[in-house]
C-alpha positions, -999 to 999 in steps of 0.1 A, spaced: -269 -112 -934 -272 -74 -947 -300 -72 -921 -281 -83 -891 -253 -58 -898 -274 -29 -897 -286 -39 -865 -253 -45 -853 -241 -10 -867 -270 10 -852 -268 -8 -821 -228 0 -820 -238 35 -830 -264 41 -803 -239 26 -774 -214 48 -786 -241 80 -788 -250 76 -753 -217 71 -743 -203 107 -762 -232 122 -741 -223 109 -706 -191 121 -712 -202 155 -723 -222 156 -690 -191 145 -670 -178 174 -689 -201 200 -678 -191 195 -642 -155 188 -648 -134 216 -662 -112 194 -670 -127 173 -698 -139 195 -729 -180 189 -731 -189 205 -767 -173 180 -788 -189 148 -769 -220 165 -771 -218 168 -807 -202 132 -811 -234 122 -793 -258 140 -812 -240 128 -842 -243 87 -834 -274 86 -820 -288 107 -851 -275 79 -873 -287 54 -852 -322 60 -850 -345 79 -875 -368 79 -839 -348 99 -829 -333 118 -852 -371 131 -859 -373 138 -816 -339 159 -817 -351 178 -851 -382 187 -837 -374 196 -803 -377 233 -795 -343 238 -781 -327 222 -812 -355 245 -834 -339 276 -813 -303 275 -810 -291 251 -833 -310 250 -865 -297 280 -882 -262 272 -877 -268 237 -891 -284 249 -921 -256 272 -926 -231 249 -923 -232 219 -953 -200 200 -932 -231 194 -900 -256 189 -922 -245 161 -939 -227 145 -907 -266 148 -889 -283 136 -920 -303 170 -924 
């Protein structure tokens, strides 16, 4: 039973991800709809959702770049990203 609501939690978790991220797209050509927040909503889910890919975005050298430093720096994103 504890098994299957994992899977249902990570599953809800990656749907939701991938939706944050569409909409932070959408965001990028719409001036309308704010895209940082989305993108960070999405980063956020799908981080939790899959250690696959949390060890992708981690290693990726845009994430090693820009972002890295400023997570480290800041214990709030650390511990919503599971750093």
């Amino acid at each position: 039973m504890a098994k299957t609501i994992k899977v249902v939690y990570k599953t809800v978790l990656f749907i939701l991800g991938v939706i944050f991220i569409i909409l932070g797209l959408i965001g990028l050509m719409l001036p309308v709809i704010p895209q940082i927040p989305f993108l960070i909503a999405g980063a956020i889910c799908l981080t939790r959702s899959s250690s696959r890919l949390r060890n992708w975005l981690f290693s990726h050298r845009l994430y090693q770049k820009h972002c890295k430093k400023y997570v480290e720096k800041h214990p709030f994103l650390r511990k919503l990203l599971g750093v």
